[in-house]
PAVO-803888 format. One record per residue (C-alpha): residue in one letter; z, y, x. Coordinates in pm, whole numbers, padded with zeros to 5 digits, always signed. Example, Ala and Ser with C-alpha at 12.3 -4.5 7.8 and 13.67 -1.06 7.14 Angstrom:
a+00780-00450+01230 s+00714-00106+01367 
// end
This chain:
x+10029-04930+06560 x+10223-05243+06583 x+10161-05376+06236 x+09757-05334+06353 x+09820-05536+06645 x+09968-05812+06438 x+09692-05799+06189 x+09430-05854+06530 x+09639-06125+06619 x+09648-06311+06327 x+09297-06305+06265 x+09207-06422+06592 x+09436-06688+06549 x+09242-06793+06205 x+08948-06800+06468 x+09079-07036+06641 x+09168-07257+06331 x+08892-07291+06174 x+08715-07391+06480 x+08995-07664+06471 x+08983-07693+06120 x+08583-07782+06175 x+08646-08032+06397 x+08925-08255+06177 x+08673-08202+05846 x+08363-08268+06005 x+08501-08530+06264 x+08584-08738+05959 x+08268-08692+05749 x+08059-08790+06008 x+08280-09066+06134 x+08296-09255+05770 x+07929-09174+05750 x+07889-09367+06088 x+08120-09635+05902 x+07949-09668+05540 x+07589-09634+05708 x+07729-09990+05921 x+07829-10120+05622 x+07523-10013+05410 x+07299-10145+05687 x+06955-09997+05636 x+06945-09841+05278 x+06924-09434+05298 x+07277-09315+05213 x+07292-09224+04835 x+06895-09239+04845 x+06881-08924+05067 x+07024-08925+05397 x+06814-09199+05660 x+07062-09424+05816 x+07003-09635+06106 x+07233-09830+06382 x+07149-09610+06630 x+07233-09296+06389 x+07537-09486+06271 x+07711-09564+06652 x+07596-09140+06695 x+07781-09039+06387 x+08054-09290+06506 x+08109-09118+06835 x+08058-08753+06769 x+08287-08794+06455 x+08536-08965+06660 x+08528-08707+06922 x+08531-08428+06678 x+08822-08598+06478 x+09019-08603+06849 x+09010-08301+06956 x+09061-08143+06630 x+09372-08305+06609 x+09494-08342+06975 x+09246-08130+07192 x+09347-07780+07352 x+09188-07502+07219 x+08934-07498+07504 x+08867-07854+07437 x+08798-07746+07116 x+08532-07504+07114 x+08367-07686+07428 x+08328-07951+07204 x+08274-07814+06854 x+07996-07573+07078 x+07848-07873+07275 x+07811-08083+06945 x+07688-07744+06739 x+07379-07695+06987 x+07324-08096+06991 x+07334-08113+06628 x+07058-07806+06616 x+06858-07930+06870 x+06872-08292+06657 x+06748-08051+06295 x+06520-07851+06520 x+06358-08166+06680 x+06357-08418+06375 x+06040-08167+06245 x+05854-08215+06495 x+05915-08554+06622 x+06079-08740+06319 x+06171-09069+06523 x+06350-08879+06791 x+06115-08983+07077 x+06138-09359+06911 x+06523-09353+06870 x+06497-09433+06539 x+06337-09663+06351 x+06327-09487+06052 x+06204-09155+06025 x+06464-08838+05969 x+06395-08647+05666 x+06393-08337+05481 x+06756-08390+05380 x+06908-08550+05765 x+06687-08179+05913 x+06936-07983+05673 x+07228-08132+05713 x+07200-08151+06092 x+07079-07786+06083 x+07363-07689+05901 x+07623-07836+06155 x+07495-07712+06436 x+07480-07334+06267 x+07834-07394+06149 x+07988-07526+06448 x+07846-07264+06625 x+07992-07008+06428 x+08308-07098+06439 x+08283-07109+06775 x+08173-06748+06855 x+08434-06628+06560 x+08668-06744+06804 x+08509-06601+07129 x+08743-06308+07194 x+08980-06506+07165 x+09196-06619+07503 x+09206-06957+07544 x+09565-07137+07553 x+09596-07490+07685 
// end
């Protein structure tokens, strides 16, 4: 009964991790994309992704953030910002369909590519939020 308890344990404890392990990975791709898109100015990253200032001082924050608390947040700190960032990032793919400029953010359109990839970090850092959900928190 013991050894079962242990198992629990340490796989919570990977749930917490890789919600960690989200932020430190994705807080630095999205911060050096914030830093190459500044240095690209307004060429589309590899001839895919649109880049913008706007988008590049974004990724600079949010990567920033992400990097931070991955590496020096609490675990609550964590997943309220690896959750807060995974619904923004969503809301960003969801809303780049329908209104490509980001209510004139932008002044390039996002494309099929920027929907994806924001998609895909909001459905990801979600995830690894509610893997860690039964978790308790520890601060």
């Amino acid at each position: 009964m013991v050894e079962i308890s242990c198992k629990n344990q340490s796989t919570r404890e990977k749930g917490a991790n890789v919600a960690r392990t989200y932020a430190k990975v994705v807080g630095i791709a999205v911060f050096l994309t914030g830093v190459v898109g500044l240095l690209a100015g307004e060429e589309d990253l590899l001839g895919l992704l649109n880049i913008d200032l706007v988008e590049d001082i974004i990724h600079l924050t949010t990567g920033g953030l992400l990097a931070y608390v991955g590496f020096a947040g609490s675990e609550s700190t964590v997943r309220t910002v690896v959750g807060t960032l995974g619904v923004v990032y969503l809301l960003v793919g969801i809303l780049g369909f329908v209104i490509p400029t980001l209510f004139g953010l932008l002044p390039h359109e996002l494309n099929l590519p920027d929907h994806i990839l924001h998609l895909a970090l909001g459905i990801i850092g979600l995830l690894t939020v509610t893997m860690d959900k039964g978790r308790p928190v520890t601060t």
